[in-house]
N, C-alpha and C positions, 0 to 999 in steps of 0.2 A: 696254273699260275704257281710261278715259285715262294716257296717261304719268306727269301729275303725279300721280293718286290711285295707281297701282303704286309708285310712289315714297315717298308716303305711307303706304301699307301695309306696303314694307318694313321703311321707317323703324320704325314702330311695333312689328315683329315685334322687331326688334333691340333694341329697347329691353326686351321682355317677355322676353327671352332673361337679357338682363341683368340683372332684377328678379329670375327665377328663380334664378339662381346667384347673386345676394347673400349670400342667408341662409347659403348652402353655404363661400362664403370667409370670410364673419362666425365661422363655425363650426370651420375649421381654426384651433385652438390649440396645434399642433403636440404631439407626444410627446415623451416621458420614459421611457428604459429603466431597469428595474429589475432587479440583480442578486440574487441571493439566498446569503450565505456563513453555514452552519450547522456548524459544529464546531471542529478544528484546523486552523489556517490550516498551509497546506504546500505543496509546489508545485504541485500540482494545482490547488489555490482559486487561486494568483497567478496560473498560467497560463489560466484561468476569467475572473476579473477581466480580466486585460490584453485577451485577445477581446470580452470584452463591451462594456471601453470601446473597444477600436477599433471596433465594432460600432457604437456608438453616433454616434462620430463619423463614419463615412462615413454612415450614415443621416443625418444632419442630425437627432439628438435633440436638445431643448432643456437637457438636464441628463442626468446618469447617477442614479443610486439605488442602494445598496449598503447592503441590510438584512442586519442584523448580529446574529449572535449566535454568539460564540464565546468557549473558557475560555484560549485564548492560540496560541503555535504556536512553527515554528520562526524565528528574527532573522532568517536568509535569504531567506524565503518573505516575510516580513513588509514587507522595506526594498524588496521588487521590486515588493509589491504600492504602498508608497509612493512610490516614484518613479516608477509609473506615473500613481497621482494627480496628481501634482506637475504631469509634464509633459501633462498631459491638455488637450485644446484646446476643452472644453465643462464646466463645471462638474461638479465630483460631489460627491453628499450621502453620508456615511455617519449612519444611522439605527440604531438598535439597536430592536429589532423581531420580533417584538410584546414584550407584557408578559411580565416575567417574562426574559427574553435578557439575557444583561452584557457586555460589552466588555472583558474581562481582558486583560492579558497583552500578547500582540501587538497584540488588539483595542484597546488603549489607544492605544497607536501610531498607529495606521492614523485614528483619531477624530480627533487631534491632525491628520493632515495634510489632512483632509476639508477642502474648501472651505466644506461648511456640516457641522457637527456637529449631531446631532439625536438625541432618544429616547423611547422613548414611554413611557407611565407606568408604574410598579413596572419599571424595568430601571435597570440601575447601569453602572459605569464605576471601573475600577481597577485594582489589583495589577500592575503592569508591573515588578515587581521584576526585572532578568536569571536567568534559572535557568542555573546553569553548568554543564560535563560533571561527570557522575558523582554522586553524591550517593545515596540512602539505595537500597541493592538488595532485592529479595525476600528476608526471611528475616531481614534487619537490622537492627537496632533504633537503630542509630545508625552514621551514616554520620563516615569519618573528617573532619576536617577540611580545609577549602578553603583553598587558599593565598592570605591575606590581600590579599597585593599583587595578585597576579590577580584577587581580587574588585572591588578598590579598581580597577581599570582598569577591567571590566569596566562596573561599575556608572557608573564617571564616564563613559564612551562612550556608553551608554543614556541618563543625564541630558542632556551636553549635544545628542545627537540630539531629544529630545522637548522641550527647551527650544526649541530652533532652531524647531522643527514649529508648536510652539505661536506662537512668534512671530512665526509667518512668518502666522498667522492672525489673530493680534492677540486670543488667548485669553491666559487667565492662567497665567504661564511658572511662578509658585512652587509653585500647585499640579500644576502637568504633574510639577517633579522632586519633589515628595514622594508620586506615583504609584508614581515608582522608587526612591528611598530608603527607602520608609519604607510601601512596599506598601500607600496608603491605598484606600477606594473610597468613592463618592459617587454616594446614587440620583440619578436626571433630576434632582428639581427644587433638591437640593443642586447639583450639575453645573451649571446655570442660573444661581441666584445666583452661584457662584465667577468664575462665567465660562470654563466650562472646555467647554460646550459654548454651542451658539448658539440651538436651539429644543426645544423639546417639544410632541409632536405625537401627539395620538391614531391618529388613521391615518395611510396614505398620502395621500390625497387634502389631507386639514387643510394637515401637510406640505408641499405642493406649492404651497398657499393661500400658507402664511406665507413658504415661499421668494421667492415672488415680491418680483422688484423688491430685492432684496437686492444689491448692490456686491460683487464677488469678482473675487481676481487669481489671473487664469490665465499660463500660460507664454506665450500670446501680448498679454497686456493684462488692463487690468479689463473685466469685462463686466458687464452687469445682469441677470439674472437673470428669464427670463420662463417661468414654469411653470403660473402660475393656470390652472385647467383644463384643464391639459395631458393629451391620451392617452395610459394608461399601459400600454407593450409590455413584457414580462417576457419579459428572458434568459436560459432556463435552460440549465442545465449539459447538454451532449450526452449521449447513451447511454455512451460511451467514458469520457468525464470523470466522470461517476458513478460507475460498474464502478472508475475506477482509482482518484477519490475513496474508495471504500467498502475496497479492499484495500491501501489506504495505513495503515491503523490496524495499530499493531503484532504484535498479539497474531494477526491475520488474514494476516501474513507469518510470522508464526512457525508456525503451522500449516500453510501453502503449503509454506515449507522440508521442515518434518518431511514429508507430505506426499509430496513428491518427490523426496527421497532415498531415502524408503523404496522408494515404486516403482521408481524407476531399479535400485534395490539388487536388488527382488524379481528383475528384469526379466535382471538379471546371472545370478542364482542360479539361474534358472526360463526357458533362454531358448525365447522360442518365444510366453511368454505375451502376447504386443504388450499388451494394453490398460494393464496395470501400467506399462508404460515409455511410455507416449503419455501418460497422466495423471499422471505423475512427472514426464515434460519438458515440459508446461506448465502443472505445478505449478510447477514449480522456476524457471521462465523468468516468471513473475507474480510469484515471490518477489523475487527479485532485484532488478525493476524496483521492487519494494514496502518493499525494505529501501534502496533507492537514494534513497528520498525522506524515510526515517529517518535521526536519530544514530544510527546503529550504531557500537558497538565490534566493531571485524573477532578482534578475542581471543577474544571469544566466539563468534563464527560459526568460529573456529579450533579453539575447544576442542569444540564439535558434531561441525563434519568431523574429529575423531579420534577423536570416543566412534564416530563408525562404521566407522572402520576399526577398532578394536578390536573391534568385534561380527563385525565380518565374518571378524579372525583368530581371532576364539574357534571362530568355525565350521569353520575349514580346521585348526586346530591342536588341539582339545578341550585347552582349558587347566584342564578341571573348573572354571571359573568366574571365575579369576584377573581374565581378559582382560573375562569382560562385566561382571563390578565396578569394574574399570576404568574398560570406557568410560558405564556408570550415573552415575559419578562426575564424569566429564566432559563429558558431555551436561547433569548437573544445574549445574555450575559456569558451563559457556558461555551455558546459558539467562539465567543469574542477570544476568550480567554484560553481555547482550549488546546490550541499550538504553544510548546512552550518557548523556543527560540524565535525574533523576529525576523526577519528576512524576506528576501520576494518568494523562494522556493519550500518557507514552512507557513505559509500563511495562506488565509481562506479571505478569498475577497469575499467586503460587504454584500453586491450582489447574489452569490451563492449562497449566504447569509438570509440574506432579504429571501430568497427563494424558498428555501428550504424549511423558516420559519412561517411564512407564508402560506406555504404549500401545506405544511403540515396543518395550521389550527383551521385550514377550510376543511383538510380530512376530516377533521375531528368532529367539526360542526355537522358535517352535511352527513359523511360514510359511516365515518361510527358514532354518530349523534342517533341517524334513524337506523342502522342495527340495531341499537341498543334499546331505542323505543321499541321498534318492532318484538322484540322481545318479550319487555314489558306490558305488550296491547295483550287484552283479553279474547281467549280464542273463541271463535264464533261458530266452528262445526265441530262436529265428534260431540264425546260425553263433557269434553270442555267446556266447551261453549253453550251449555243447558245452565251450568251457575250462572246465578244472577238476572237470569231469562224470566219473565212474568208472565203468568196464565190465568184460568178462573177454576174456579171449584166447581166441577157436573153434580157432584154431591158431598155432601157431608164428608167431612176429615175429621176423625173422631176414634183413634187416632188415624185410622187411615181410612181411604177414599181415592177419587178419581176425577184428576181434574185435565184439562184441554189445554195443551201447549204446542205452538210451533204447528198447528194442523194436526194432531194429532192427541189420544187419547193417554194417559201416563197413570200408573196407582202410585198413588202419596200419600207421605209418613208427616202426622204435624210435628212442626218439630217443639211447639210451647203454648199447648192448648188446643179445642176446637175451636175449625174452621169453617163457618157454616157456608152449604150450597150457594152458589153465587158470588163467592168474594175473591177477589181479587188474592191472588199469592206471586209468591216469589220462590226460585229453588235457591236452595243456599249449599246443599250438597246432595250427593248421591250415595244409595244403599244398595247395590247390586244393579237390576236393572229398576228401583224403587227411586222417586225426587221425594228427598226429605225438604217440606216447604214450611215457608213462614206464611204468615197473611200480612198483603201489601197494604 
C-alpha cells in the first residue's frame, strides 16, 4: 500500500470519527438541578437548599429548580434561604409544584427573590403576613393582645424586605406589600397578570422551554438563560436531612422530650435496666437538637422539668398526692406554652397534650412508683435479710450465746445486756458471720 493512499485513509478515518460524535455534542444540552422543598421551611430545608445550590454550581448546572410547596416557616430559615438565592452564581427558578402546592408565608418570600418565579396550575401564592411570638395557645379562645408598636415594626420590616425582593426582580412591588399587609393570595394565573410572578408552567420540562433565553441578574452579572432541553438531575435531601427534616415538627420533639426523660428517670429509679436510659438519652439528645430548630419558649420546657421533679419527690416523700397534682399541673402549663409562635405548623395539639401528660403521671404511679418501692422493701435472703428476723435464745447470751433462727443454729453477741435461755430476740446487725441481737 502506498504512502499517499495510508494517508488518505487515515484522513477519512478521522473525519468518520468526527461525523460520529457530532450528533453526541449536538446532544449535550447541559443539565438543570432540581431541588424539591415540601412543608415548613426551617433550617434544615435552608441548609438543604444552600448544598443543593452549591451542588449545582460546582457541577456546571445550567440553572437550579426549587419546587415549592410550602404553608410558610421560620423569618430565619427563610432570609438564609434568600440570601442564598441572591448571591447564587447560576440562575434559580422557584416553581410552586405540582397543582394544588401554595407558596404562603415564608414561601412568598423566597418567590419574590427567585430569579424566575413560576407556578403551575391551580397552585396560589400569598399570606406573608409576619406571625409574631406568642398568640392563641391550646385551650384558648382568644389570645391576649399584641403590642401594637411591635407589630407596626414588625410588619413594616417584612414590607420593606419583599418590596426590595420584588424590585430587585422588576415584579410588582404594590402587590408584593399587600401579601404582608393585608395577607392577600393570588392563584398562578392572577399572579401572572399582576406581575408578581414571571411564568406558568405545566410541568417541569414546559418550564424549562419558556425559561429559556430569558435575561437575569446574578451576583456576578446578567446572564441569559439557556435551559431548553436541559438534563434534569434531582437533588434530593440525604438520609440525615430527611431523619432531621421529619423530627423537626414540633409535636415529634415534644414526644422525644417526654420520651426521654421518662427513661433517664426510669433508668434512675431502676438502676441496672440499661435499655430505658440508652433510649431516654437518645431520645432526649434528638430532642434538643429538634427544639433547637423551633421557637421555643424555654418557660415552658422550665415548667416540664419541674412537673418531674415533683413526680419524682412525690415518690421519695408520699405527699398522698399533693406533689403529683402539682407537677400534672405543671407539665400541663409548660406544654401549653412551650411553642413560642402561634400557628397550625408550631403548635401541639391538646390531644398530644392530653396524651403525653397522661401517659406520663400513669408512668410514674405504676413503673417508677414500684421501682422505687421495690427498692425500698427489706431484703429477705442473703446476710440482708437476717436484720430484723426474730428467733429464740438455746442458751444464755451473756454476752454471747446461741440462739435458733430461720432453722438453723447462729452464735450471738447481746447487743445491751443479758439475754436469758428461752427469750425471744431480734437481729439488728451483723459481726462477721456473728447476729449481734437485742431481746424481743
Amino acid at each position: 500500500m502506498s504512502m499517499l493512499r495510508k494517508i488518505w485513509l487515515v484522513h477519512i478515518g478521522v473525519w468518520l470519527i468526527f461525523l460520529m460524535l457530532l450528533p453526541v455534542a449536538r446532544a449535550d444540552t447541559g443539565h438543570v438541578d432540581v431541588l424539591r422543598v415540601d412543608g415548613v421551611i426551617n433550617p434544615v430545608v435552608a441548609s438543604y437548599v444552600e448544598r443543593g445550590i452549591t451542588t449545582a454550581e460546582h457541577d456546571g448546572a445550567r440553572a437550579v429548580v426549587i419546587e415549592m410547596n410550602t404553608p410558610g416557616g421560620l423569618d430565619s430559615s427563610m432570609r438564609d434561604i434568600i440570601s442564598r438565592i441572591i448571591n447564587s452564581e447560576i440562575p434559580v427558578i422557584v416553581y410552586v409544584y405540582p397543582s394544588g402546592s401554595r407558596a404562603a408565608s415564608a414561601g412568598a418570600f423566597i418567590m419574590q427573590a427567585a430569579h424566575v418565579a413560576a407556578m403551575a396550575p391551580n397552585t396560589s401564592m400569598g399570606s406573608a403576613h409576619p406571625v409574631l411570638m406568642g398568640g392563641n395557645q391550646p385551650g384558648q379562645t382568644q389570645a391576649p393582645p399584641p403590642d401594637e408598636a411591635m407589630v407596626e415594626k414588625v410588619t413594616n420590616d417584612a414590607v420593606s424586605y419583599i418590596k426590595g425582593l420584588a424590585d430587585r426582580r422588576g415584579r410588582n412591588v404594590q402587590w408584593a406589600e399587600r401579601m404582608v399587609r393585608e395577607s392577600v393570595n393570588a392563584t398562578e394565573r392572577e399572579s401572572l397578570q399582576l406581575n408578581a410572578i414571571d411564568l406558568v408552567a405545566d410541568d417541569l420540562p414546559t418550564l424549562l422551554q419558556q425559561a429559556d433565553g430569558k435575561q437575569v441578574r446574578l451576583a456576578t452579572g446578567t446572564v441569559k438563560m439557556q435551559t431548553a432541553n436541559a438534563r434534569i438531575d434531582r437533588v434530593d435531601m440525604n438520609a440525615i436531612e430527611k431523619f432531621l427534616h421529619i423530627i423537626s415538627d414540633p409535636n415529634i420533639a415534644y414526644i422525644l422530650m417526654f420520651i426521654g426523660i421518662n427513661g433517664l428517670i426510669y433508668e434512675l429509679a431502676n438502676p441496672g435496666a440499661i435499655l430505658p436510659g440508652v433510649v431516654g438519652g437518645l431520645s432526649l439528645l434528638l430532642a434538643f437538637f429538634s427544639l433547637g430548630t423551633l421557637p421555643v419558649n424555654y418557660a415552658g420546657i422550665a415548667l416540664i422539668v419541674f412537673a418531674f421533679i415533683l413526680f419524682l419527690a412525690e415518690i421519695k416523700i408520699q405527699s398522698h398526692g399533693v406533689l403529683l397534682g402539682g407537677g400534672v399541673l405543671s407539665m400541663t402549663l409548660g406544654s401549653m406554652i412551650m411553642m413560642n409562635i402561634a400557628g397550625p405548623f408550631f403548635s401541639i395539639p391538646w390531644t398530644t397534650i392530653a396524651g403525653a401528660v397522661g401517659g406520663t403521671t400513669l408512668f410514674f404511679i405504676f413503673a417508677v412508683g414500684k421501682a422505687a418501692a421495690a427498692l425500698r422493701r427489706r431484703a429477705v435472703t442473703g446476710r440482708e435479710g437476717l436484720i430484723g428476723s426474730t428467733g429464740e435464745a438455746r442458751t444464755d447470751v451473756n454476752p454471747e450465746g446461741t440462739v435458733f433462727l430461720q432453722g438453723e443454729r447462729w452464735t450471738a453477741i447481746a447487743e445491751d445486756g443479758d439475754i436469758p435461755k428461752g427469750s425471744k430476740v431480734r437481729v439488728v446487725g451483723l459481726d462477721g458471720l456473728k447476729l449481734i441481737v437485742r431481746k424481743s
